[in-house]
C-alpha positions as CSV (number, residue, x, y, z in Angstrom):
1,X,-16.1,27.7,-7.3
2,X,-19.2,30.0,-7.5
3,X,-22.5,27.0,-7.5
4,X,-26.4,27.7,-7.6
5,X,-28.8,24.8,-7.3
6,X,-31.9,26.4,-9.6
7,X,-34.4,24.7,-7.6
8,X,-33.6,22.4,-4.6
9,X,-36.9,21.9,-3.3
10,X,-38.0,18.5,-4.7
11,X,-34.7,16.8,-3.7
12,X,-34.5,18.0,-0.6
13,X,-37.6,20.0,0.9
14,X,-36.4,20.0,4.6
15,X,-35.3,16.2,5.9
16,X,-32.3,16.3,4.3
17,X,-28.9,18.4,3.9
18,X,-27.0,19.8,1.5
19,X,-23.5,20.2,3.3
20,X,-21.4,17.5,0.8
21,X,-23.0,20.3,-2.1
22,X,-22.0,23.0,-0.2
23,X,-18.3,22.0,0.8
24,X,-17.1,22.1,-2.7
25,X,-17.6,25.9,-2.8
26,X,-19.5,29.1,-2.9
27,X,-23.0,27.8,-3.1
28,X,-26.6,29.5,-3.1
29,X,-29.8,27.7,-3.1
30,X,-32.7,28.3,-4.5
31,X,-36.1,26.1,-3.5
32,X,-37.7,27.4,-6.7
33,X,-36.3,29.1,-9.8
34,X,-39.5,30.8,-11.8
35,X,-39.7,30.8,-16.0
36,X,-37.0,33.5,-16.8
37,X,-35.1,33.9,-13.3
38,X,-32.5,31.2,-14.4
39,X,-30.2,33.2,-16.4
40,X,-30.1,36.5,-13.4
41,X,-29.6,33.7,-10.8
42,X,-26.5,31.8,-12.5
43,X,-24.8,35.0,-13.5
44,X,-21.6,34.5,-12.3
45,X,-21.9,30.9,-11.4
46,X,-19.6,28.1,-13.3
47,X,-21.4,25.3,-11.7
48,X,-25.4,24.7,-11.5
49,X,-27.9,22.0,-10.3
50,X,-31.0,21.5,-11.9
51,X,-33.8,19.6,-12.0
52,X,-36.9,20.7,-13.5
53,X,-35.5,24.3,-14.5
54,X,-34.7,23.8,-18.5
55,X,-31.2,24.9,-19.4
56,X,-31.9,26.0,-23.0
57,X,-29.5,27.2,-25.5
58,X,-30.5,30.7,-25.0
59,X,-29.7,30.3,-21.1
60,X,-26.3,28.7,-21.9
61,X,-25.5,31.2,-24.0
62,X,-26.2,34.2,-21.5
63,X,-23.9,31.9,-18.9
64,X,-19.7,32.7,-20.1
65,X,-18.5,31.4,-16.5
66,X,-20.7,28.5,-16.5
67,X,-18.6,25.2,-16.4
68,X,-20.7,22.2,-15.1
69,X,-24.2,21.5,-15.3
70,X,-25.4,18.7,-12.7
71,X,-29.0,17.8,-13.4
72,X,-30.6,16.0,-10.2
73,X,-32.5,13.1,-12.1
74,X,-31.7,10.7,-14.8
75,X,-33.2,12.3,-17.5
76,X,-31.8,15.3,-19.4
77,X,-34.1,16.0,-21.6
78,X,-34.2,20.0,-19.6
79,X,-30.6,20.5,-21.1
80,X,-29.7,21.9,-24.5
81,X,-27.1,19.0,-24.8
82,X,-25.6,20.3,-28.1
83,X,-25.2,24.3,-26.9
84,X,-23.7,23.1,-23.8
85,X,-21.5,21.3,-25.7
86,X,-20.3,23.9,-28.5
87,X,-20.2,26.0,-24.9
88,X,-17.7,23.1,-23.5
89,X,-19.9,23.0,-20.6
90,X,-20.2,19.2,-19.0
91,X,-23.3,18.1,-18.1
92,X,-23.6,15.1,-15.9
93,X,-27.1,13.3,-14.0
94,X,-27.8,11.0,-11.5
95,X,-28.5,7.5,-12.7
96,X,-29.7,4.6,-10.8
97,X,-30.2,6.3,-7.6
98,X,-34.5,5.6,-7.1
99,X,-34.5,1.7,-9.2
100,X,-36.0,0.2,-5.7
101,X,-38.1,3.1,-5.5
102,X,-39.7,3.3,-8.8
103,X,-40.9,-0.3,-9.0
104,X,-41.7,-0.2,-5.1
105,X,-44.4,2.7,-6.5
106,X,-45.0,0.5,-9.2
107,X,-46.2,-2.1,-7.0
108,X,-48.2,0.2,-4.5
109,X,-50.5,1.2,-7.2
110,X,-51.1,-2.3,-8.4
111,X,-52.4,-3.9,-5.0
112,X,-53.9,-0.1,-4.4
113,X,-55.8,-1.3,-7.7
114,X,-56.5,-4.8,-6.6
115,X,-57.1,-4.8,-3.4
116,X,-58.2,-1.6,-2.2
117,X,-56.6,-1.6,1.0
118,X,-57.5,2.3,2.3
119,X,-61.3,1.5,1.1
120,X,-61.9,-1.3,3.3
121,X,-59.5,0.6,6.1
122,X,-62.2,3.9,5.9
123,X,-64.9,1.4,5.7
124,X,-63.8,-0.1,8.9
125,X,-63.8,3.2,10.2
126,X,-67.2,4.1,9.5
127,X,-68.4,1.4,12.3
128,X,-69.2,-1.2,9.2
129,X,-67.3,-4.2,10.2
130,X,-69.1,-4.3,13.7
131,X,-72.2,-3.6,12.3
132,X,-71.7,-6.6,9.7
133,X,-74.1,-9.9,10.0
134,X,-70.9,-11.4,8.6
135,X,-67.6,-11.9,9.5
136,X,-65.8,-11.4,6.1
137,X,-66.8,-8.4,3.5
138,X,-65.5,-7.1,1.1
139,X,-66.4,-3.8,-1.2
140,X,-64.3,-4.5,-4.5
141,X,-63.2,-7.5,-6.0
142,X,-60.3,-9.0,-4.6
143,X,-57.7,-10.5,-7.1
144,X,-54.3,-12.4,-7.2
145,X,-51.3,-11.0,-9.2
146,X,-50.0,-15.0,-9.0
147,X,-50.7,-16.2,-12.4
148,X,-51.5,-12.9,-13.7
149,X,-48.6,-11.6,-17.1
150,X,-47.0,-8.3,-16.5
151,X,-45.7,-6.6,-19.7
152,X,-43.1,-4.5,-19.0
153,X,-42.3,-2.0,-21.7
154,X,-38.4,-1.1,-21.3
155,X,-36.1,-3.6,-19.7
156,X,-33.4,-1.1,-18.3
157,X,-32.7,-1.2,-14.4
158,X,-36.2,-0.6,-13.3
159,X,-37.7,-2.7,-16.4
160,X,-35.6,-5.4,-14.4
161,X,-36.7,-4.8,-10.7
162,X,-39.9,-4.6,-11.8
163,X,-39.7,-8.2,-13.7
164,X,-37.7,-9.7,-10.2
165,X,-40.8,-8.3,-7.8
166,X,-43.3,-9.7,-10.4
167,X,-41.8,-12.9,-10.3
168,X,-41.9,-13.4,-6.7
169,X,-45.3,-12.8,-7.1
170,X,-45.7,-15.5,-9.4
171,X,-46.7,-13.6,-12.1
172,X,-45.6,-14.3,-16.2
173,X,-43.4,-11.7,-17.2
174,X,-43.1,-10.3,-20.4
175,X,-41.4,-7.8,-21.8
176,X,-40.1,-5.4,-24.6
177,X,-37.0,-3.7,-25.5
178,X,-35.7,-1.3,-27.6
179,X,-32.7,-3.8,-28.5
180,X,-32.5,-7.5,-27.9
181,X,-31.8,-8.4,-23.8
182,X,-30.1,-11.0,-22.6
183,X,-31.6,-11.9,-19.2
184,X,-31.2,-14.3,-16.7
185,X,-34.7,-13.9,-15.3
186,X,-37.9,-15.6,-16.7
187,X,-38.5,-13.3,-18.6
188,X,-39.8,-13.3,-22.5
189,X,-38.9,-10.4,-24.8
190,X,-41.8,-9.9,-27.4
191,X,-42.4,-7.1,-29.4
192,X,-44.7,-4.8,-28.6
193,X,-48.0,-5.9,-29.9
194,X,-47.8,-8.9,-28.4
195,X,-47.2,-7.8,-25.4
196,X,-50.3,-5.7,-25.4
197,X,-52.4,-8.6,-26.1
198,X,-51.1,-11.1,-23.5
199,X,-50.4,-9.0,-20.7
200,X,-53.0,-8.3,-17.5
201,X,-51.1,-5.2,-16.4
202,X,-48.7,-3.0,-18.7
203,X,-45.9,-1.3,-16.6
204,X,-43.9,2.0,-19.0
205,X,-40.4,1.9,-18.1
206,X,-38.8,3.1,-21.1
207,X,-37.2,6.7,-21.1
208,X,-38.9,9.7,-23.5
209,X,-36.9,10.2,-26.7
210,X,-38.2,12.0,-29.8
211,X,-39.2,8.7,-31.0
212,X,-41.7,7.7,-29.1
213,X,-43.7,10.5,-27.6
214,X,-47.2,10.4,-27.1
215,X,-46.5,6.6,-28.5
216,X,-49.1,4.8,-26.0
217,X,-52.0,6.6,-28.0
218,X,-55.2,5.2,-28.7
219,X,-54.2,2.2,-31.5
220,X,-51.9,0.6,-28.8
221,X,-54.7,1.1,-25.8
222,X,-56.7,-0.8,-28.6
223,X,-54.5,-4.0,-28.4
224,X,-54.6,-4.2,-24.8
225,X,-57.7,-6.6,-22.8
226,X,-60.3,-4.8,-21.9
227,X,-59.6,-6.0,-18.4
228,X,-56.0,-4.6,-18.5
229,X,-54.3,-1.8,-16.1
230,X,-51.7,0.6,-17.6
231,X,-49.5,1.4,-15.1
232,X,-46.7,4.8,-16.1
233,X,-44.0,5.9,-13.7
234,X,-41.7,6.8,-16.5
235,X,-42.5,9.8,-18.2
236,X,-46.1,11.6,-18.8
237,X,-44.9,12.4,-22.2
238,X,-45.1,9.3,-23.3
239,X,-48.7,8.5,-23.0
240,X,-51.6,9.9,-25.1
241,X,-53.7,11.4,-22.1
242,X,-56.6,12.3,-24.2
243,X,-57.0,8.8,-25.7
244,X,-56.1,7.3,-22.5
245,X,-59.1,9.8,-20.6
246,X,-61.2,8.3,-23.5
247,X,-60.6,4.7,-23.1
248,X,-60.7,4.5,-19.3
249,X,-64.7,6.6,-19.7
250,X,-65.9,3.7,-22.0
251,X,-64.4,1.4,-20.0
252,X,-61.9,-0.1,-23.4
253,X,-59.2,-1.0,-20.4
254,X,-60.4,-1.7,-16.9
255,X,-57.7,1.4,-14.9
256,X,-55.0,3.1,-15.4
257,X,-52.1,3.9,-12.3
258,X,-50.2,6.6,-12.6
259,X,-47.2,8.3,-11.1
260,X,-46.6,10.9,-14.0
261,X,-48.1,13.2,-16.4
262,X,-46.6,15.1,-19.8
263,X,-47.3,19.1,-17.8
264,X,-46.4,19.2,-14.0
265,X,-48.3,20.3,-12.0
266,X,-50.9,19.1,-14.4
267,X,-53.8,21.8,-15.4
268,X,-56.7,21.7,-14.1
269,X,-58.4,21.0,-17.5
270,X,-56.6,17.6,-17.7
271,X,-58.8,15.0,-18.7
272,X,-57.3,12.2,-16.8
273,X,-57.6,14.0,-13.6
274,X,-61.5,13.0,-14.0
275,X,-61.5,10.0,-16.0
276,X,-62.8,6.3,-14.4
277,X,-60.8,4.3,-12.2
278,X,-57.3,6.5,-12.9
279,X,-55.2,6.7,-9.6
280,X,-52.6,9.3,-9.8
281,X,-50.1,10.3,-7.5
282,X,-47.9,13.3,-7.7
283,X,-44.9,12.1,-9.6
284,X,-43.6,10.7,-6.0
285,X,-42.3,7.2,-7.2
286,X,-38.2,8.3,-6.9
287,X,-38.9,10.1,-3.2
288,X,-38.3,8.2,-0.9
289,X,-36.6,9.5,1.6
290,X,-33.2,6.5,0.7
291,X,-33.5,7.3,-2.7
292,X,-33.1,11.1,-2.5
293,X,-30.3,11.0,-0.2
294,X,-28.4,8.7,-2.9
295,X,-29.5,11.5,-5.1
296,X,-27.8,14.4,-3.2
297,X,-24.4,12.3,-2.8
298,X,-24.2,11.3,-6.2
299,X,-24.6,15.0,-6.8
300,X,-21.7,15.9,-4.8
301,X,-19.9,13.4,-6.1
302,X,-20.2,14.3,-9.7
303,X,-19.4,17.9,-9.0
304,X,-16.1,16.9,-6.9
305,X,-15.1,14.5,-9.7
306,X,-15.5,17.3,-12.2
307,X,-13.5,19.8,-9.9
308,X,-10.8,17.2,-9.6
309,X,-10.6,16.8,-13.2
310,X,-12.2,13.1,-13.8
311,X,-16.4,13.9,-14.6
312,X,-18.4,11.0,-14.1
313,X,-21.9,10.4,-15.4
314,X,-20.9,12.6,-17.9
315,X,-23.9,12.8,-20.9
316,X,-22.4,14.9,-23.4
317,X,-19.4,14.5,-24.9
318,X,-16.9,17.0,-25.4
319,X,-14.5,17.2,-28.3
């Protein structure tokens, strides 16, 4: 079987190996596939990996040999589901692999938030603990999450982890859900309004649908406290960044965390890359280093399913 992985890079850019990909045939990797190189690379291939390169209909349709598309994250929104289906093409991903890694991030940026940790770290640094007249300082406000109500908007797998952390930290957890959830955790579900009003921190966990993009805009930011923290690690798409930028310059939520942004890499015109108090880090929450070596063998194991006749993870559905 002739297989190119379109851009390998992200998944694995060095630590890792790609010998379980590899095994199951003729395979060429590419780090990085450019805008218009995917059709010339996959030529002749009947198996591909993606992960940020979008498989449009116009690439399937240049692609007769092409068999099995893997992508290398949960979502598929870079796949023309329906042309790869009239093409009989199966299309699989790679779910669950980075739940522990996603709300781990999730948490980082909170205490990052609350605590400041590397501020007081550089300040120590800088010779101004010894030079203190007392033996306790601190440069930002230092606050509890115990007692505090997370809102967690999705209540998948990471909606869930994130809820279980949260809890431990004695924190009141709400949440809201596309459909009703049974859950064994203390955990509310409330619509979405609600939510906004009563939570301290608002965690995105939901996937990006046609539904709700751009959905966290500048009438739900209006709901929220003014002393509340969004925090996004799902998709950038989701969020408003203009109306977000706005709210966090006159100060109408108190921060915003976040992992994710609608265009990757982000321009340099983006207005949240300058807005007040907006941590953002470079769309890093799914790898760690366990997470993406789940993510390359559930690769392989998709593609040797497939070969052998069984697909698993399958997201398209073949008549």
């Amino acid at each position: 079987m002739k297989i190119v992985i379109l851009d390998g890079y992200a998944l694995n850019p060095g630590d890792l190996n790609w010998d379980s990909i590899f095994d199951l045939g003729d395979c060429t990797l590419y780090e990085r596939t450019p805008p218009g190189k995917a059709i010339e690379r996959s030529a002749d291939a009947e198996a591909i990996f993606t992960n940020k390169v979008i498989i449009s209909r116009q690439v399937i349709e240049q692609l007769p040999k092409l068999k099995y598309i893997g992508v290398l994250a949960t979502g598929y929104n870079i796949v023309d589901l329906e042309a790869a289906t009239e093409a009989s093409i199966t299309v699989t991903n790679i779910p669950a692999y980075s739940t522990s890694s996603v709300a781990q991030m999730i948490f980082s940026h909170l205490l990052h938030m609350l605590q400041n940790v590397s501020k007081h770290t550089a300040s120590v640094r800088n010779g101004e603990w010894t030079s203190s007249l007392d033996f306790s300082y601190h440069l930002t406000p230092q606050i509890e999450l115990a007692g505090k109500t997370l809102g967690i908007i999705g209540f998948g797998q990471i909606g869930q982890a994130v809820a279980t952390i949260g809890l431990a930290f004695g924190m009141r957890i709400l949440f809201t859900n596309r459909s009703k959830k049974e859950t064994d955790l203390k955990a509310s579900q409330v619509d979405l309004d609600t939510l906004l009003a009563q939570s301290d921190f608002v965690s995105i966990n939901c996937p990006l649908t046609e539904n709700n993009i751009g959905f966290f805009d500048r009438t739900a930011i209006g709901k929220m406290k003014s002393s509340a923290i969004l925090i996004n690690t799902a998709r950038g798409a989701l969020v408003n960044e203009y109306d977000l930028a706005d709210a966090l310059n006159h100060e109408r939520i108190a921060g915003a965390c976040l992992d994710v942004l609608a265009k990757e890499p982000p321009s340099p015109d983006n207005p949240l890359l300058t807005a007040r108090n907006c941590n953002i880090t470079p769309h890093i929450a799914w790898a760690t280093t366990e997470s993406r070596s789940r993510m390359m063998d559930l690769a392989a194991k998709n593609l040797e399913a497939f070969i052998k006749g069984s697909p698993r993870n399958v997201v398209n559905k073949l008549v």
